[in-house]
C-alpha positions in Angstrom: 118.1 82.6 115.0 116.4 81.5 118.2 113.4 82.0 116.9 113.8 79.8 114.0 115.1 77.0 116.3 112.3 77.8 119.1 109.9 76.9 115.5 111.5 73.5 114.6 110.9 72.1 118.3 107.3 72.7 117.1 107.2 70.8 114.5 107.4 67.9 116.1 105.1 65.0 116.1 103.0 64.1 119.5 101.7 66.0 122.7 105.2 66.6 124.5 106.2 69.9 122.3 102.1 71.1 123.2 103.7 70.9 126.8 106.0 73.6 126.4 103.5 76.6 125.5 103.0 78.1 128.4 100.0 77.0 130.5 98.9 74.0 128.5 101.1 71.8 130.2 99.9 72.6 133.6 96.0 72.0 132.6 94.7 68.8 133.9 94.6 66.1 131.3 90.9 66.4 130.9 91.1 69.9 129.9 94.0 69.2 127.4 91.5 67.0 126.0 89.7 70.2 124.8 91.7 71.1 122.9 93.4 70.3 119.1 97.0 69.8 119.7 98.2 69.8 116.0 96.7 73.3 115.5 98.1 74.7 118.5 101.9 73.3 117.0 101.3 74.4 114.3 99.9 78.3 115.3 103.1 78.2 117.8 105.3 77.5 115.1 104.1 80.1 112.8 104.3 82.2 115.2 108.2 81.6 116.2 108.5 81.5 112.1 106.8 84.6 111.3 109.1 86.3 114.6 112.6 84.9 113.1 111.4 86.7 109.4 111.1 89.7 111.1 114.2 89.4 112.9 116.1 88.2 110.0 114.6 91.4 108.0 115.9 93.5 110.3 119.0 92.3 110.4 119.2 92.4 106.2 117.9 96.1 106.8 120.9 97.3 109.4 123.4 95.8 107.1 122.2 96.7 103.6 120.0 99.7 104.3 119.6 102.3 107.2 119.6 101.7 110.5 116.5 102.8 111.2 114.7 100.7 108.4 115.6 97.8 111.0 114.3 99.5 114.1 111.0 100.0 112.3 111.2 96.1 111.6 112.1 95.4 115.5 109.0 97.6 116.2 106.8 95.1 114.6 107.6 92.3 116.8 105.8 93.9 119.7 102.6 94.0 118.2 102.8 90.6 117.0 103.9 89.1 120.1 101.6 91.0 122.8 98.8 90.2 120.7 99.0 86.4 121.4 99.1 87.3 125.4 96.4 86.8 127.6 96.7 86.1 130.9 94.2 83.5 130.9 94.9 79.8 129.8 90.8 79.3 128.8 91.2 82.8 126.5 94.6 81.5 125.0 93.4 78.3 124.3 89.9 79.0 122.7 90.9 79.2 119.5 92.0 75.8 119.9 88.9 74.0 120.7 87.6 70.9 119.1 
């Protein structure tokens, strides 16, 4: 459920949840001006969304189905999550441009 959580803390109005994705919050202020802060929450929340279905489907699959149904669904979550990283902030962050 820490994904779900990790989602709400997104949803919240103004720049100081922006500040927790990593990098962002250590770009100078004039570079942060780039950049659309209420797409990036929302795309970040999404993201932790989408990752707590996933979990939460895996979990339903152990418990109601085989076990390895939910190891297929745990398999996802890699693919999902090491597509978002990049190593640098100006490729993370294009998406986001105004």
């Amino acid at each position: 459920m820490r994904c779900s959580c990790c989602g709400a803390v997104f949803t919240a109005p103004g720049e100081s949840a922006v500040r927790l994705i990593s990098g962002f919050g250590s770009l100078p202020p004039e570079k942060r001006a780039l950049y659309d802060t209420r797409r990036m929450r929302r795309g970040r929340r999404n993201s932790f969304l989408l990752w707590a279905a996933i979990f939460a489907s895996g979990a339903a699959l152990s418990l109601f189905a085989a076990q390895g149904l939910a190891v297929s669904a745990f398999g996802v979550w890699p693919i999902l999550f090491f597509k978002d990283v990049r190593l640098d902030a100006e490729k993370a962050f294009a998406r986001y441009k105004k």
